[in-house]
C-alpha positions in Angstrom: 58.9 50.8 146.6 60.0 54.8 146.4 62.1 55.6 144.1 64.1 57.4 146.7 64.7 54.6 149.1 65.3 51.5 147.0 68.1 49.5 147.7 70.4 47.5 146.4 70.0 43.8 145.2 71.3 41.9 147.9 70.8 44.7 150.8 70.6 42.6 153.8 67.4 44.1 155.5 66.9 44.2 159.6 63.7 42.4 160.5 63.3 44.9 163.3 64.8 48.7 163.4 64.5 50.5 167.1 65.0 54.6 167.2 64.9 56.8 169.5 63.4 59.9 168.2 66.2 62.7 169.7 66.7 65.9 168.7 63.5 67.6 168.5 63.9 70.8 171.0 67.6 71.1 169.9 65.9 71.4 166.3 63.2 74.0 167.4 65.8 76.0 169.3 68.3 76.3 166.5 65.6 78.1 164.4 63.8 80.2 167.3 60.9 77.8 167.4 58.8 76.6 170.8 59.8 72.9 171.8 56.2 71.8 170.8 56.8 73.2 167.2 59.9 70.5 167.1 57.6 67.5 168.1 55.8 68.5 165.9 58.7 68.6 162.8 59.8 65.6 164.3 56.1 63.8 164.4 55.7 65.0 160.3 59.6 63.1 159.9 58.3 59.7 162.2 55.2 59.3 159.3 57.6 59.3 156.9 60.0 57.1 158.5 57.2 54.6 159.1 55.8 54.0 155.6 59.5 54.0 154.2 60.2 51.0 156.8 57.2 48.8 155.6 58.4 49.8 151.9 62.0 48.8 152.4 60.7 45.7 153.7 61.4 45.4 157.5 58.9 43.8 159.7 58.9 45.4 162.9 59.4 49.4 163.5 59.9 50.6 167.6 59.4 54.4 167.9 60.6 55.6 171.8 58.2 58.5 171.4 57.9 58.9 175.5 60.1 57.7 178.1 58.8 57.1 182.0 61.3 60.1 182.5 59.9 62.9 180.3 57.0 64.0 182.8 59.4 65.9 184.1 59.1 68.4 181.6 57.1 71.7 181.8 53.3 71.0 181.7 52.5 73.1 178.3 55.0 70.6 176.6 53.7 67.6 177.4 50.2 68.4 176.9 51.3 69.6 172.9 53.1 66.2 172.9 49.8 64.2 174.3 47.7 66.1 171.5 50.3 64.9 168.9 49.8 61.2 170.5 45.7 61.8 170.3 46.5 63.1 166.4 48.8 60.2 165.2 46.5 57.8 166.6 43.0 59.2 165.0 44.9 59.4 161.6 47.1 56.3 161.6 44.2 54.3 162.9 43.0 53.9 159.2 46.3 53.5 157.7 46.8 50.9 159.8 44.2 48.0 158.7 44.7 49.2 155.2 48.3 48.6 155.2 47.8 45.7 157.7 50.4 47.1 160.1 49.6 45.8 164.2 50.1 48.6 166.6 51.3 47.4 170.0 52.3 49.9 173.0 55.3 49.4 174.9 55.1 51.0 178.6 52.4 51.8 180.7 49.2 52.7 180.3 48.2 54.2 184.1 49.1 57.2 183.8 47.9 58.2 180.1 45.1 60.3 180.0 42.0 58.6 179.6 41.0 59.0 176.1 44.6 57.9 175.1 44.6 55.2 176.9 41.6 54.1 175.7 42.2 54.6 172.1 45.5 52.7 172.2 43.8 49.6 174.1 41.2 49.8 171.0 43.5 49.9 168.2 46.0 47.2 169.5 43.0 45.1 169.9 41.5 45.6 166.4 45.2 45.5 165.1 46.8 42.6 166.4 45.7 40.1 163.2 48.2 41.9 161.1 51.1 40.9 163.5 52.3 38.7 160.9 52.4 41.6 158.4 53.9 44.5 160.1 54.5 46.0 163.8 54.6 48.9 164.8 55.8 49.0 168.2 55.0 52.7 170.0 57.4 53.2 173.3 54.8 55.5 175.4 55.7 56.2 178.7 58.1 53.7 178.7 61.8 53.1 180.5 63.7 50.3 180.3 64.0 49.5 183.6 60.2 49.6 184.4 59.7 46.9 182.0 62.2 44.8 183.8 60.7 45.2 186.9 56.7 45.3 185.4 58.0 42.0 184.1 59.3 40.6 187.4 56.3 41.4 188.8 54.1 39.8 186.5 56.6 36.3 186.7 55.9 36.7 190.5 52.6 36.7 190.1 52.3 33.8 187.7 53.2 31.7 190.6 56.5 30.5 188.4 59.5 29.2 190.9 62.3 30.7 191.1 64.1 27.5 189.5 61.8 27.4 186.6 62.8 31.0 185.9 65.2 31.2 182.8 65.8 33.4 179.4 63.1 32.0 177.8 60.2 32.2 180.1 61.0 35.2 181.2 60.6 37.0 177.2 56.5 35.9 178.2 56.4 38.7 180.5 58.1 41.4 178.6 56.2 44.2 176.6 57.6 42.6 173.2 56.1 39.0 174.0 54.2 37.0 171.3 56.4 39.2 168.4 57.9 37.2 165.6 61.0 39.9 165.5 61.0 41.4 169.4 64.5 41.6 169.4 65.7 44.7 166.9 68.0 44.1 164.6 69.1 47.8 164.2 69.0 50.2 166.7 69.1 53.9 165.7 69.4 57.3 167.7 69.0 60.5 166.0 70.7 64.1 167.4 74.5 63.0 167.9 73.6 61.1 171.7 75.7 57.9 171.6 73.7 55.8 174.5 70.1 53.9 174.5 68.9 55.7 177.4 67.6 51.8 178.4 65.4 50.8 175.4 64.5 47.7 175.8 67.6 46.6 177.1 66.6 42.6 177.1 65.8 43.2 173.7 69.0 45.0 172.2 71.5 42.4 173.1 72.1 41.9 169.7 71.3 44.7 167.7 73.8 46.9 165.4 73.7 50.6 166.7 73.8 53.3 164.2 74.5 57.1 165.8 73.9 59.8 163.6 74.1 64.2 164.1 71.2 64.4 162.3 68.0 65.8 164.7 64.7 63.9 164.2 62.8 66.3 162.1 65.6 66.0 159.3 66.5 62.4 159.3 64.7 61.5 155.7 63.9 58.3 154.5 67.2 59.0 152.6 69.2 58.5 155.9 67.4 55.6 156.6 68.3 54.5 153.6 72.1 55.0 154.5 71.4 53.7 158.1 70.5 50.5 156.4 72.9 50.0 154.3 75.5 50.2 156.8 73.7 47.6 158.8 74.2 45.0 155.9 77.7 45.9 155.9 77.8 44.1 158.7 79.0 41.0 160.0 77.0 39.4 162.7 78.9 36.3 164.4 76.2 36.4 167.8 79.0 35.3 169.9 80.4 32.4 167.3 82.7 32.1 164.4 81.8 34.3 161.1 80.2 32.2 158.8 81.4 34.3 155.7 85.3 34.7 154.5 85.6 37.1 151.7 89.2 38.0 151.6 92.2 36.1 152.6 95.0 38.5 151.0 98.5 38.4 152.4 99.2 42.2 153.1 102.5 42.1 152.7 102.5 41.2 149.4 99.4 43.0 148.2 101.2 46.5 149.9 104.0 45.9 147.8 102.5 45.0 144.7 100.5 48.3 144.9 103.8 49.9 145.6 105.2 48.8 142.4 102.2 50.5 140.4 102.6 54.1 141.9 106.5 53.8 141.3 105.7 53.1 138.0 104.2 56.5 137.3 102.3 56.8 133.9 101.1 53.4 132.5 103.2 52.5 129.9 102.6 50.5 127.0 102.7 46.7 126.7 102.0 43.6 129.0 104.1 43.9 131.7 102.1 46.6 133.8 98.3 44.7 133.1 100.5 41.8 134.6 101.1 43.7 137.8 97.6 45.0 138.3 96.2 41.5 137.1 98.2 40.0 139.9 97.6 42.6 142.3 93.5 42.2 141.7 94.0 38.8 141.7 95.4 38.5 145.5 93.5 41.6 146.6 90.3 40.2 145.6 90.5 36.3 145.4 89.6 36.4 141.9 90.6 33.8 139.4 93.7 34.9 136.9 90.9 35.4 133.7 88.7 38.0 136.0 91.9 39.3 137.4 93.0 39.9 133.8 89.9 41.3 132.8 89.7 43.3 135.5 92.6 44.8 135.4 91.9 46.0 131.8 89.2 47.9 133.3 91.2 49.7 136.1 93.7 50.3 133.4 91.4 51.6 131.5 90.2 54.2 133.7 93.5 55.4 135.0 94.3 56.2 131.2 91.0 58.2 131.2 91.9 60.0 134.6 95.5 60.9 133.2 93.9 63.0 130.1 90.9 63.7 132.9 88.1 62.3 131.3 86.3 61.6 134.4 83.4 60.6 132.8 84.8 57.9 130.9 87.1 56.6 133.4 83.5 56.7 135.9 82.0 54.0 133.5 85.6 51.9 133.1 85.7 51.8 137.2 81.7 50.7 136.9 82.6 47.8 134.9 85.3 47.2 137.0 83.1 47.2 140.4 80.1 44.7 138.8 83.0 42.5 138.0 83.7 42.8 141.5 80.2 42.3 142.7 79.0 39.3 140.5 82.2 37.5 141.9 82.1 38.3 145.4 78.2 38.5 146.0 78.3 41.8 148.0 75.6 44.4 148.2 76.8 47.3 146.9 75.9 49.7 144.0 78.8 49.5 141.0 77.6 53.5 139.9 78.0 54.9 143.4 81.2 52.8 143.6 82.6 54.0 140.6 81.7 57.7 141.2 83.3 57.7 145.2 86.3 56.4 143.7 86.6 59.2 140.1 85.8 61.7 143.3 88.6 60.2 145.1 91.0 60.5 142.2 90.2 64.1 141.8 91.6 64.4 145.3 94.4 62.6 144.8 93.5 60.0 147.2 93.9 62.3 150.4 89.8 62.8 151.6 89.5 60.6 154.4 85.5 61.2 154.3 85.4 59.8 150.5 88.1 56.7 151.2 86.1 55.7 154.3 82.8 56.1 152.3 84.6 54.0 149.6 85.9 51.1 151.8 82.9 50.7 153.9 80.7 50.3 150.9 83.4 48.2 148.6 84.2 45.6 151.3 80.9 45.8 153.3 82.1 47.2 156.8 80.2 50.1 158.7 81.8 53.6 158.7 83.1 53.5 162.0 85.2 50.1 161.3 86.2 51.8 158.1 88.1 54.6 159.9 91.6 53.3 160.7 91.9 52.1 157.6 90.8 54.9 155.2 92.7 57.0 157.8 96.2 55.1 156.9 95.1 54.7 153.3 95.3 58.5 153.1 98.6 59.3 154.6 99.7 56.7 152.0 98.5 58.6 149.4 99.9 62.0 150.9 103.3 60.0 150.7 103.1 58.9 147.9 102.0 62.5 146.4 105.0 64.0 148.0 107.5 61.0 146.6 108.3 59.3 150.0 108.1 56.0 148.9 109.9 54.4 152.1 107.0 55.9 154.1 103.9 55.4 151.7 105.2 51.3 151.7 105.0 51.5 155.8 101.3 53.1 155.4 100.3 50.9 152.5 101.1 48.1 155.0 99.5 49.1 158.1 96.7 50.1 155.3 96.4 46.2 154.3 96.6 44.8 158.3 94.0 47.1 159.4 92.0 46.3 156.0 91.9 42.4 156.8 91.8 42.7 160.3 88.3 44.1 159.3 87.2 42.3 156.6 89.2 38.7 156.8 
């Protein structure tokens, strides 16, 4: 695995990840570049993309390269985006049987030109015995819709009655038939466009949609990476109860034991103030009264550090703190980048809603956007709290700790 993209012990990995690749043309025009020359930015960033997927261990990788729609575009662009088709399928054609990856094409094939059409057909043939290793899943010509209908068409035809027609038999006529993994796991559009456009929309019922600014020819492996590891933050209940419970904190009380640390100002000396923070840990995080204690020595620890701002010391107190945290919890996340989001944090006094959002989302496992309300009333607690209101930074701590567990409970 790169050294660039490894993950986390305990990184919950999508069997399938679906993109589609946005952003090209916006890229090109932004630097004074012809369309073609951002397919072609954007083709260099898919290769990428594809061998960091089979590295980070997913199975199945869908690519919407060309949508039923796109023939619409001006002649000279499409034929520079068939030449990069009839180019990334002479030199992947080798990289696929040695890395055992099955191509399959999603879409039509009609109205391809020939020599495309013919190569895919060849390739998805001499490909398909690796379907147990890898897929890779190229949307050519596709649109949502046309599968639907291609698919009701080919039921039709099959002579099944109508009766006999249900959820199940139906997936046998879809492009993604005979997959282990056809339905993604984690959808991703690059370019800031919050919509699927109707990729496979039998297919996405159930997938996690990441949306990111980034434009195809500069989303790295790196923000794959990220895209990832806010899909393991994620808790999938498929329409039933959550099968994990985490945290079961009373609000109330964890808001004002919190409280009663900030009013104490500097830490003083002797027991009574590891007391507070061990009980505080202790209800925040479920832990036992020993690794509450212990715990709390750490955070102690590095608030000491921060007073006489030895960041880097009070950076390795918080990482002990944090793979305390981890071992007892079992959550995916890494105790250094933890530790170094919350010293940052600190430096700011608590008010960068970017960095507490960062810091909640990868503590307690939540994506970014679920993170927002509560890093948002985390921060005007801390602006509060700066400014001495304590009446007011005890209302935001509260609403702070409701919209935390209303999250994460």
């Amino acid at each position: 695995m790169s050294k660039l993209i490894s993950l986390p012990k305990g990184t919950v990995i999508p069997n399938h990840i679906a993109m589609i690749l946005d952003g090209n043309r916006r890229w090109a025009r932004a630097r004074g570049l012809k369309p073609w020359e951002g397919h072609y930015h954007g083709y260099l960033a898919v290769e990428k993309l594809s061998k960091a997927v089979r590295e980070l261990g997913v199975h199945t990788f869908t690519v919407w390269a060309w949508s039923t729609e796109n023939w619409e575009r001006p002649q000279k662009e499409i034929d520079a985006i068939m030449d990069l088709f009839r180019k990334a399928l002479k030199t992947k054609e080798k990289e696929f049987h040695q890395e055992k990856v099955a191509l399959v094409h999603l879409g039509r094939k009609d109205r391809l030109p020939k020599d495309i059409r013919e190569q895919l057909i060849k390739i998805e043939a001499e490909t398909k015995k690796y379907s147990k290793n890898h897929i890779y899943n190229l949307a050519v010509d596709y649109g949502g819709r046309d599968e639907i209908v291609r698919a009701t068409q080919r039921a039709i035809e099959s002579g099944i009655k109508p009766k006999d027609l249900n959820n199940d038999n139906f997936e046998k006529f879809l492009d993604t038939y005979g997959e282990p993994y056809p339905n993604p796991d984690l959808f991703i559009r690059t370019s800031g466009e919050q919509r699927t456009s109707g990729l496979l929309p039998w297919q996405l019922v159930y997938a996690e949609y990441y949306f990111v600014d980034t434009h195809l020819p500069d989303f790295s492996p790196e923000k794959l990476r990220e895209a990832i590891l806010d899909f393991s933050r994620r808790r999938r209940r498929f329409g039933g109860n959550d099968a994990v419970e985490h945290f079961t904190f009373d609000p109330h009380l964890v808001a004002n034991l919190e409280l009663k640390w900030w009013r104490l100002g500097k830490i003083p000396e002797g027991v009574s103030f590891l007391e507070y923070a061990g009980e505080h840990l202790r209800k925040q995080y479920g832990l036992s009264k020993e690794l509450a204690k212990k715990a709390a020595k750490f955070t102690l620890e590095a608030v000491l550090f921060q007073e006489k701002e030895k960041w880097d010391k009070a950076r390795v107190s918080l990482k002990k703190f944090y793979k305390l945290i981890k071992s007892e919890l079992k959550l995916a996340f890494e105790p250094e980048i933890v530790a170094s989001l919350e010293v940052e944090m600190r430096k700011q006094k608590g008010e960068s809603e970017e960095l507490t959002k960062e810091h909640l989302a990868e503590v307690y496992r939540i994506s970014l956007f679920q993170a927002a309300k509560a890093a948002h009333l985390r921060v005007l607690a801390n602006v509060a709290k700066n400014k001495g209101n304590w009446k007011e930074a005890e209302d935001y701590l509260q609403k702070y700790y409701n919209a935390l567990k209303e999250r994460i409970a």
